[in-house]
C-alpha positions as CSV (number, residue, x, y, z in Angstrom):
1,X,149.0,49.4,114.5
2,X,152.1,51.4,115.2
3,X,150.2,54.6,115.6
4,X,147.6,53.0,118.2
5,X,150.6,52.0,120.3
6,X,151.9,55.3,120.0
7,X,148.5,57.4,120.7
8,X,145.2,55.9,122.2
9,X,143.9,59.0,120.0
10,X,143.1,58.3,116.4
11,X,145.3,61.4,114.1
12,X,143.2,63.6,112.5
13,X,141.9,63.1,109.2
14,X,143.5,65.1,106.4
15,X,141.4,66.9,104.2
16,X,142.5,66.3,100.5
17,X,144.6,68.1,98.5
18,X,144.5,68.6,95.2
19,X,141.5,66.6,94.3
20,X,140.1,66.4,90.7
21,X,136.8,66.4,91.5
22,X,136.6,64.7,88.0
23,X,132.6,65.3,87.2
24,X,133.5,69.5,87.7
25,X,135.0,68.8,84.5
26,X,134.8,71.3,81.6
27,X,132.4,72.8,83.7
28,X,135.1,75.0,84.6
29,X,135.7,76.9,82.3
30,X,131.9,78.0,82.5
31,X,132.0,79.1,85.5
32,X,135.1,80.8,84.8
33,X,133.0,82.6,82.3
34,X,130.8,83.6,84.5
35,X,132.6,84.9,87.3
36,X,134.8,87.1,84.9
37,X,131.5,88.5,83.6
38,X,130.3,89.5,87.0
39,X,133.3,91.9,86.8
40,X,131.6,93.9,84.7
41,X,128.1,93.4,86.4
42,X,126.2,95.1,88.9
43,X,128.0,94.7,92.5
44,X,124.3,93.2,93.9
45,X,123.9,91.3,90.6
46,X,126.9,88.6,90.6
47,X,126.6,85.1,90.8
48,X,126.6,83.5,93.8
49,X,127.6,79.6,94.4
50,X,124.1,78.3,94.8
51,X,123.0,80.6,91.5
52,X,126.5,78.8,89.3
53,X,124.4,75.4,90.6
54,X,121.6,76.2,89.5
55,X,122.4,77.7,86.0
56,X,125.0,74.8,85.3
57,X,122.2,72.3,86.5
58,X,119.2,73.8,84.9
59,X,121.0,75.4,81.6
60,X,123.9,72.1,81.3
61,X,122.3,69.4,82.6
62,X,125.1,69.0,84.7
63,X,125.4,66.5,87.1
64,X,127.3,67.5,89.9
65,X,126.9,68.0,93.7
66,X,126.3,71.6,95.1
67,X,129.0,71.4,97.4
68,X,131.3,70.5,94.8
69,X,130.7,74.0,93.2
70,X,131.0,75.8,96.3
71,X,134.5,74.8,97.1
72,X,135.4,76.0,93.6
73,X,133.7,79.4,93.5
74,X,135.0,80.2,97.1
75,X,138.2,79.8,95.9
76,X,138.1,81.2,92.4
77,X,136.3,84.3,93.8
78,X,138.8,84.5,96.5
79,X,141.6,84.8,93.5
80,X,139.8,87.0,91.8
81,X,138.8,89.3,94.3
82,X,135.2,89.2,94.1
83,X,134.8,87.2,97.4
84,X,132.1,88.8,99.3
85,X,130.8,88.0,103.3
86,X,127.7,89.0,105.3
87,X,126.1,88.4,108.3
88,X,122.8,88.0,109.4
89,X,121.4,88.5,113.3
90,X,118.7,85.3,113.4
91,X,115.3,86.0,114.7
92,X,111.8,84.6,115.8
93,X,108.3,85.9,115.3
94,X,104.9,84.8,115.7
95,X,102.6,83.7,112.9
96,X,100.0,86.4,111.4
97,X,101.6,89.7,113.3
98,X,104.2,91.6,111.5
99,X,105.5,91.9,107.7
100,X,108.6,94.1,106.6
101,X,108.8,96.6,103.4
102,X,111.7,97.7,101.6
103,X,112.7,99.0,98.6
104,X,115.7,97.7,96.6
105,X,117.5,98.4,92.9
106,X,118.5,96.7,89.9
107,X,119.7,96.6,86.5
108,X,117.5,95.1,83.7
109,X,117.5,95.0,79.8
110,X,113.8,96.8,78.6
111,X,112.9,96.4,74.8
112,X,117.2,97.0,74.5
113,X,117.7,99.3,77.4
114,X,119.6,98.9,80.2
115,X,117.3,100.5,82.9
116,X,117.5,100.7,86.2
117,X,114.0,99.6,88.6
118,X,113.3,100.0,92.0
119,X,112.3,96.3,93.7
120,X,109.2,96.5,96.3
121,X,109.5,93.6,98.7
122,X,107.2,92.9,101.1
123,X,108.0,90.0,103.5
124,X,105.9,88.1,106.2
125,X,108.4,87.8,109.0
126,X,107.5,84.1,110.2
127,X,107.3,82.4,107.4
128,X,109.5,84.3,104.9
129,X,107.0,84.0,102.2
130,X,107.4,87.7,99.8
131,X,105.9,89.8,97.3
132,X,108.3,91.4,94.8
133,X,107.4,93.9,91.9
134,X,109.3,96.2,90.2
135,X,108.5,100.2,89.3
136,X,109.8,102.6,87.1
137,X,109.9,105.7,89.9
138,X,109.8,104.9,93.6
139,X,107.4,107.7,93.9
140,X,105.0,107.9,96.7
141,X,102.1,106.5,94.2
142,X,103.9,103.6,93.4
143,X,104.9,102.7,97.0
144,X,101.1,103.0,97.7
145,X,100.1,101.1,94.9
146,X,102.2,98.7,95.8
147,X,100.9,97.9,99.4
148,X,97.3,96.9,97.2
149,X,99.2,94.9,95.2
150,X,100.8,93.3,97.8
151,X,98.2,92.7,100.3
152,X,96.1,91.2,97.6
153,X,98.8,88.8,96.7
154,X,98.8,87.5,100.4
155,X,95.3,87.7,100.7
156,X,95.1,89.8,104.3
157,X,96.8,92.2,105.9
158,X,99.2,91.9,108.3
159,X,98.6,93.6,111.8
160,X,102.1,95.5,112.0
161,X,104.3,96.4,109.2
162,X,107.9,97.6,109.8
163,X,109.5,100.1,107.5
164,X,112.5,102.2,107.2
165,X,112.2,106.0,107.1
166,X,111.7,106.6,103.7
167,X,109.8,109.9,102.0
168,X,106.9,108.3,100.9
169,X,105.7,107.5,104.8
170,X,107.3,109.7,106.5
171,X,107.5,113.4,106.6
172,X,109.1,114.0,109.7
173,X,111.3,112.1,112.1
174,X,110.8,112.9,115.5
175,X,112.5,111.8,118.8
176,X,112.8,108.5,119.6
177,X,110.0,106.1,117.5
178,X,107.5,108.8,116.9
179,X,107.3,110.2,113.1
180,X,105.1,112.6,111.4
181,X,103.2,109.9,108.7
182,X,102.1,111.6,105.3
183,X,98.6,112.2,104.7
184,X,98.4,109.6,101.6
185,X,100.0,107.0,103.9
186,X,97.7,107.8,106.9
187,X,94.9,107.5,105.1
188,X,96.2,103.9,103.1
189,X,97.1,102.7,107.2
190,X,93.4,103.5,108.4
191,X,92.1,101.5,105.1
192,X,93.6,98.4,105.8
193,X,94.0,98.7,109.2
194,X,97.8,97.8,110.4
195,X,99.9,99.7,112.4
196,X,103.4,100.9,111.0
197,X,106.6,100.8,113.0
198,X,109.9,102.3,111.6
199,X,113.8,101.6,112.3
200,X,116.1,103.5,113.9
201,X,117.7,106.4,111.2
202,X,120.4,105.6,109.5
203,X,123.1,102.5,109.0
204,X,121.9,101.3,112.9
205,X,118.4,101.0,112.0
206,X,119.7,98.2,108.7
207,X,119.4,95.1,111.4
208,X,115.7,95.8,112.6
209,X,114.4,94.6,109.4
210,X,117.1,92.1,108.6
211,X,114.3,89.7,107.1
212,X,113.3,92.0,104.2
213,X,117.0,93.3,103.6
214,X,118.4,90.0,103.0
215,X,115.4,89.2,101.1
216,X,116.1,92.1,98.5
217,X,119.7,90.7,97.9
218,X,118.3,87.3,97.7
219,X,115.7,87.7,95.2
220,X,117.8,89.7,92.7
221,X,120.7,87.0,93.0
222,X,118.4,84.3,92.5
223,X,115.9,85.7,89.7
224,X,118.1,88.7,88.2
225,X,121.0,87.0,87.2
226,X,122.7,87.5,84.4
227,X,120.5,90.9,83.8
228,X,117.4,89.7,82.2
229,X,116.6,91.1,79.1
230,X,112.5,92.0,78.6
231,X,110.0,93.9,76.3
232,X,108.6,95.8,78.9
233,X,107.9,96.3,82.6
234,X,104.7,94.1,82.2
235,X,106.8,90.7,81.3
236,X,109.2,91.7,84.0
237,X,106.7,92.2,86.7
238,X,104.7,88.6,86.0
239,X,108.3,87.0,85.7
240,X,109.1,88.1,89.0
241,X,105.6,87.3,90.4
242,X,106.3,83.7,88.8
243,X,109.6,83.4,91.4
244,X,107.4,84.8,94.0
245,X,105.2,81.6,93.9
246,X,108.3,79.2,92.8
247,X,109.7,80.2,95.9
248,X,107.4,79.2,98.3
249,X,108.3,76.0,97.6
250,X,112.1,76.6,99.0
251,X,113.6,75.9,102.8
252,X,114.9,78.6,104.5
253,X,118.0,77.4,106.5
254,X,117.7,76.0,109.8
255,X,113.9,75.2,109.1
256,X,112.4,71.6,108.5
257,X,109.2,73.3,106.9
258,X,109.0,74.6,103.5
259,X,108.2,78.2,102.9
260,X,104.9,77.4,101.8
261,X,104.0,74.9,104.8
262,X,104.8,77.8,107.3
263,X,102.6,80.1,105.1
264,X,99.9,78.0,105.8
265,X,99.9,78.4,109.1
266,X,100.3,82.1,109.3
267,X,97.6,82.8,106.4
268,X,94.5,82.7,108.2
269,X,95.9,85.0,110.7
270,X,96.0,87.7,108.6
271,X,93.5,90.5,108.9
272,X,90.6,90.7,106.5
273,X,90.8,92.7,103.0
274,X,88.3,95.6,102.9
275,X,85.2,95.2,100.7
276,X,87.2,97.6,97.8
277,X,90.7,98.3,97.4
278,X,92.4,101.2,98.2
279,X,92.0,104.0,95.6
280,X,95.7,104.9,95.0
281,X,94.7,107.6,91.7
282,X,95.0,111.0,91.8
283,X,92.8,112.6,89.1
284,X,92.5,115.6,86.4
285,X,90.8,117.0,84.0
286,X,92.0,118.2,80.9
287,X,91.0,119.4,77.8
288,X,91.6,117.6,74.6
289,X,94.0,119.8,72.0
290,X,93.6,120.3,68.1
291,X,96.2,116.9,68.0
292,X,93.8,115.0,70.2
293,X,95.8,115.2,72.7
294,X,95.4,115.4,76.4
295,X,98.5,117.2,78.9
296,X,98.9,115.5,82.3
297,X,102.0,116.0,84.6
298,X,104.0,118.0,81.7
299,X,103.5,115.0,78.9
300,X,100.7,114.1,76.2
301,X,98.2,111.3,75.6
302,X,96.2,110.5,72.7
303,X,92.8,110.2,72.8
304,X,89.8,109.3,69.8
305,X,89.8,112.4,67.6
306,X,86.2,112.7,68.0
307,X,86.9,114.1,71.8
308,X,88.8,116.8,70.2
309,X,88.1,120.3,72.2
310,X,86.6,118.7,74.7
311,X,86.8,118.5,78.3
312,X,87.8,114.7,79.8
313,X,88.6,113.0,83.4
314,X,91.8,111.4,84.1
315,X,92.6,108.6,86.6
316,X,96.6,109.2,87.2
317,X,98.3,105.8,88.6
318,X,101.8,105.1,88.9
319,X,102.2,102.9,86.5
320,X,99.3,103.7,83.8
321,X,96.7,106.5,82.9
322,X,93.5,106.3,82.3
323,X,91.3,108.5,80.2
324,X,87.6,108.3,80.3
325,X,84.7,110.8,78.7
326,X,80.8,110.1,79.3
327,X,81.1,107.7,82.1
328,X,83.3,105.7,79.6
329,X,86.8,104.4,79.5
330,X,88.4,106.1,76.0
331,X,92.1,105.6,76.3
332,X,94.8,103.9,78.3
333,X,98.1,104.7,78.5
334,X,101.5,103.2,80.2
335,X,102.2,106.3,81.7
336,X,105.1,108.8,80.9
337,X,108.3,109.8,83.5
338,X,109.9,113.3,83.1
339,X,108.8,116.3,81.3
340,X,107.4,116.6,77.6
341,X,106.5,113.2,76.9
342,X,104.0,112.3,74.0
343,X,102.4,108.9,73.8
344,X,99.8,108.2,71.0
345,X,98.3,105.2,69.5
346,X,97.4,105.0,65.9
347,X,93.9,103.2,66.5
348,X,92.9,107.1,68.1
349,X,93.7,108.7,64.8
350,X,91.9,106.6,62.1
351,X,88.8,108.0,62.0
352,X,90.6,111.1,60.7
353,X,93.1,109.6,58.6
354,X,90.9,107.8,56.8
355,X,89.9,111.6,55.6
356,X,93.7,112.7,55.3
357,X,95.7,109.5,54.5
358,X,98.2,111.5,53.4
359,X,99.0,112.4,57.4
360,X,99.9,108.8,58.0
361,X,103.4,107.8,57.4
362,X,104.8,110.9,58.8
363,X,102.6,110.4,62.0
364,X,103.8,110.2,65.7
365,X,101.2,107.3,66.0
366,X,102.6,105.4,63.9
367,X,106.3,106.0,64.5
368,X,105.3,105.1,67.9
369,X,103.8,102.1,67.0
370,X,107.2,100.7,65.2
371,X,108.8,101.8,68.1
372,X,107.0,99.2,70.2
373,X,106.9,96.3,68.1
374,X,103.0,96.8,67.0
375,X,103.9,97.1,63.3
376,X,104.4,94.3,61.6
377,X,106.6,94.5,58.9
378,X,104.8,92.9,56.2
379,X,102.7,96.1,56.6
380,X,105.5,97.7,55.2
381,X,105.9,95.4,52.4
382,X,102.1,95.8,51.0
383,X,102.8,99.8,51.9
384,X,105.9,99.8,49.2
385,X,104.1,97.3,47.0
386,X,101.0,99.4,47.2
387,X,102.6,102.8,46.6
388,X,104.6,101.2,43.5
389,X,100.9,99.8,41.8
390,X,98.7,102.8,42.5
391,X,101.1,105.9,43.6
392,X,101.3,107.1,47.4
393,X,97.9,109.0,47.6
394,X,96.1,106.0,47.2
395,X,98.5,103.4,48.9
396,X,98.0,105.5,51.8
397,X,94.3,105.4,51.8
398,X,94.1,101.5,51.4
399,X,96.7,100.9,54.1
400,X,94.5,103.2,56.6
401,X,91.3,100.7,55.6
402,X,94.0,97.8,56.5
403,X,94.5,99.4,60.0
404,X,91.3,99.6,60.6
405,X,90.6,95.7,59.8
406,X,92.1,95.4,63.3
407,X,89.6,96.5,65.1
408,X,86.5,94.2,63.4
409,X,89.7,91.1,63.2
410,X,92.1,91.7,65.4
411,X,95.6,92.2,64.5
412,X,97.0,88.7,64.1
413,X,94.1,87.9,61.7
414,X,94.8,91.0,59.5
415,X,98.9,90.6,59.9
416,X,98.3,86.7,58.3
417,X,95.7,88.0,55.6
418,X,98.4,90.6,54.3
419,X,100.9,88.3,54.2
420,X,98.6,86.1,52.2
421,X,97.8,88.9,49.9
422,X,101.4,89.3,49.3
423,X,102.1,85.5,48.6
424,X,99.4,85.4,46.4
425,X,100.3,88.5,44.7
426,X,97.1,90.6,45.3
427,X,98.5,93.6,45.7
428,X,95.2,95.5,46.7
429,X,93.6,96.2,50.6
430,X,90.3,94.7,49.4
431,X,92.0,91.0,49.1
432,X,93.3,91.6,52.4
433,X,90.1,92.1,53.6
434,X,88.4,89.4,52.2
435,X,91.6,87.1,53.7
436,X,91.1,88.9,57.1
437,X,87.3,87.5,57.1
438,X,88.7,84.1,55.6
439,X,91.1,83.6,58.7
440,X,88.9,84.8,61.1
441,X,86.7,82.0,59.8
442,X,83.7,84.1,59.3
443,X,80.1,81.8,58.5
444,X,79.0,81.5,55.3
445,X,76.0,83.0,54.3
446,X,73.0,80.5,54.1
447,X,71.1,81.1,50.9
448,X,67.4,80.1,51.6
449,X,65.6,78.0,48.9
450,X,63.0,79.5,46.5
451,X,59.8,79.0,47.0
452,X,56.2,79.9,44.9
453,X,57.5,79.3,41.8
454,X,55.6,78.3,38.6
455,X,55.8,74.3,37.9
456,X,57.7,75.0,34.8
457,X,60.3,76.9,36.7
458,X,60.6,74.4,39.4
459,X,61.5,71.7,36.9
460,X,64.7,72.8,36.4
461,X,67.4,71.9,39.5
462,X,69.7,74.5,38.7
463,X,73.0,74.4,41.9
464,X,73.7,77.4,43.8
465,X,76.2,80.1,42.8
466,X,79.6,79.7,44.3
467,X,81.2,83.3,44.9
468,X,83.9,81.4,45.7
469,X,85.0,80.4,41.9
470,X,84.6,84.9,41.1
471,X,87.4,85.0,43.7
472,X,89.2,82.9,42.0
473,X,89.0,84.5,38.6
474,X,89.7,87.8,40.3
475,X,92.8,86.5,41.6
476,X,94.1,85.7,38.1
477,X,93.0,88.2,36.6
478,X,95.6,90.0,39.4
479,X,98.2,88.5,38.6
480,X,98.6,88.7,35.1
C-alpha cells in the first residue's frame, strides 16, 4: 500500500539472486566435467548449452528445464573463458530454387585414430533441410561425388546452388561474379542441370551463404560431440546420415513449421533426377604384378592370383576402387591416400596358399586382415593348438582349408564351428568343417528306400545307418 501511494507505477521486479535451482543438483559437477574437457577439445567441437541438455537428458535422465542449464553454462563458460558469441544476418527464400554447399572439418576417433575429416553439407535454403557426409580428402572427386550423393538424398535437384570459391569448381576468379568453372564441374552442372553462383572472395563473401555456414557449426556441435569414436568411415558416414533424417524433425527458430513440414512443400519443386547418375570415376588399366597386385595412384591392390600378369580395368572413386577383368567385378578396395600404400585381402591369395601354406603367417594379407578386425582370434588359438599337434607345415595347411570355409559358410559360421572345435577338443580343420556345415544347418541327405529285393531279403526291417553315432566315436577317440 505504501508504495502505490508513493508511485502509480508498480517497481520493477527483481530478478533472483542466488537461487538454488535445487533439481540442477549434482548435475553440476557433470557439466563441470564437461566444460573443463572442452578445454582440451576441438575449438568447433565444445559443448554448447542446448548439447549439456541434451546429453544430461538423454545420458542421466535428468529432469530439468533447458533454461535452467543455460543460465548455468553462460555463466560457468563466462568464468572459464570459453564463452563464445556469433551472429547470424536472417534471410528469406522461396521454396524449390536455391541450395548452398560448403565444406567444413572435424576431429573423430577411426578404429583408435584421431583423424581429421572434411564435412560436405549441402542445405536447401527454405526449408533448412541438409545432407552431411564426411571424406577422407576434399579432393575434387570427392566434392563431385558428393553432389550424387546429395541430390539423391533430396531426391531432385535444386535450380541454383551457391558456393564459395573453392579449387574443386573453380579455376579462375574473374572480375566481379564471373569464374572460370573446371571442366569436371561443368560437365557435373550440365548433368543435372542447376546453375552455380559463388560468393564474394574472401572473409566478405562468409554472409552470402550464412544458411550452410551456420549449418556446418551446428551439425558438428549437435552430432560430434564429445569426438565420436568409430571403426571406420563407413559407420561414421550412416551415423551422420541418421542425424540428417533425425533432424528434420527439429524447429528452426522463429518458425512454427517443423523442418520436415517445410521440406514438404519445397520437395516437389525440385528439378527431376536424370535417368543415370553422374559417373564421377576416373579409370585405369594396369597390369597385375608377380604379388597379384595391381599399382594405381602410387599404391597397391590385391587382386585373385589367377589374374596374375595380366592386364585389368580400374574404376578410381573417391572413396573406393574397383577392379574388374572380363566384364566382371574381381576386387574392391577402400581406397588408399598418399604414396606407397598396399592393401590386400587374404581371400585373393588362397588359391595359392593352399599350394604354399608355408607363405601364410608371414603374409601382408593376413597382417592386414588383424589389422582390421577380420581375424578372429580363436583362429589363432586352433593355429597354436594346431601347430603344437601336427608341427607348423601342416597347421598351416589346415588353417588355409579353414579360411577357405568362409567363402562356402561365411565367416560367422566358420568363426562359431572353430570355437566349437576347440571346446570340444578336436583339434583338427576337418571337425571344423563338419561344425561349419552343422551351423550353417545344412539338409540331411535323404536316403531312398530299397527296392527289387528278393522276399527273403525284404523280411528283415533292418533301420538306417546314423553317421551321426561315427561322429561321435571319432570325437572320443580325439580326445583321448
Amino acid at each position: 500500500m505504501r508504495e502505490a501511494l508513493l508511485s502509480a507505477v508498480p517497481p520493477a521486479k527483481r530478478s533472483p539472486v542466488g537461487r538454488p535451482a535445487p533439481k540442477l543438483g549434482s548435475y553440476r559437477a557433470v557439466i563441470e566435467g564437461w566444460l573443463l574437457a572442452d578445454r582440451d577439445a576441438p575449438r568447433k567441437q565444445r559443448h554448447t548449452a542446448k548439447r549439456i541438455h541434451q546429453r544430461l537428458v538423454d545420458e542421466h535422465g535428468a529432469d530439468v528445464a533447458e533454461t535452467t542449464v543455460r543460465q548455468y553454462v553462460r555463466a560457468r563458460k563466462r568464468e572459464l573463458g570459453l564463452a563464445v558469441g556469433e551472429v547470424f544476418v536472417p534471410q528469406v527464400h522461396a521454396p524449390g530454387v536455391e541450395a548452398e554447399v560448403d565444406w567444413g572439418e572435424a576431429l573423430v576417433v577411426l578404429a583408435g585414430v584421431l583423424r581429421k575429416v572434411h564435412l560436405f553439407v549441402m542445405r536447401a535454403s527454405f526449408s533448412g533441410a541438409a545432407f552431411c557426409q564426411a571424406s577422407l580428402v576434399e579432393t575434387q572427386q570427392a566434392f563431385l561425388e558428393l553432389h550424387v550423393e546429395a541430390f539423391e538424398w533430396f531426391g531432385g535437384v535444386f535450380p541454383k546452388i551457391r558456393f564459395d570459391n573453392l579449387k574443386s569448381a573453380v579455376k579462375k576468379v574473374l572480375k566481379g561474379r564471373r569464374r572460370v568453372e573446371s571442366d569436371r564441374f561443368v560437365a557435373l552442372r550440365s548433368h543435372y542441370l542447376f546453375a552455380s553462383q559463388f560468393t564474394t572472395p574472401g572473409l566478405e563473401g562468409a554472409h552470402e551463404k550464412g544458411g550452410v555456414e551456420g549449418e556446418v557449426g551446428r551439425y558438428r556441435r549437435n552430432h560430434l560431440v564429445p569426438v565420436p569414436e568409430l571403426t571406420d568411415l563407413a559407420e561414421l558416414n550412416a551415423m551422420l546420415l541418421a542425424g540428417c533424417e533425425a533432424d528434420l524433425d527439429r524447429r528452426i527458430d522463429g518458425r512454427a513449421v517443423t523442418v520436415r513440414d517445410a521440406w514438404a512443400l519445397e520437395r516437389p519443386l525440385l528439378g527431376a533426377l536424370p535417368a543415370d547418375p553422374f559417373d564421377c570415376c576416373e579409370t585405369a588399366a594396369p597390369r597385375v604384378d608377380a604379388k597379384s597386385l595391381v599399382t594405381v595412384r602410387q599404391n597397391r591392390y590385391s587382386v585373385p592370383v589367377a589374374l596374375a600378369g595380366l592386364k585389368v580395368s580400374a574404376r578410381i572413386g573417391a572413396r573406393e576402387i574397383t577392379i574388374n577383368h572380363g566384364g566382371r567385378e574381381v576386387a574392391r578396395h577402400e581406397r588408399l591416400h598418399g604414396k606407397f600404400g598396399t592393401n590386400a585381402q587374404l581371400d585373393h591369395y588362397l588359391e595359392l596358399l593352399a599350394r604354399k601354406p608355408g607363405g601364410l603367417e608371414h603374409s601382408v594379407a593376413l597382417s592386414q586382415e588383424r589389422q582390421r578386425g577380420c581375424w578372429p582370434g580363436c583362429f589363432d588359438q586352433l593355429w597354436a593348438a594346431l601347430s603344437e599337434r601336427y608341427g607348423r607345415s601342416d597347421a598351416a595347411r589346415q588353417m588355409v582349408d579353414v579360411v577357405l570355409l568362409c567363402r562356402e559358410h561365411g565367416p560367422d559360421h566358420v568363426a562359431m564351428a572353430v570355437r566349437g572345435a576347440l571346446t570340444a577338443g578336436a583339434i583338427d580343420g576337418r571337425a571344423v568343417a563338419v561344425l561349419a556345415r552343422r551351423a550353417q544347418g545344412a539338409p540331411a541327405v535323404a536316403v531312398a528306400p530299397l527296392s527289387g529285393l528278393e522276399a527273403r531279403l525284404l523280411a528283415h526291417d533292418r533301420p538306417v545307418g546314423d553317421l551321426a553315432r561315427y561322429d561321435q566315436l571319432r570325437d572320443l577317440e580325439q580326445g583321448r
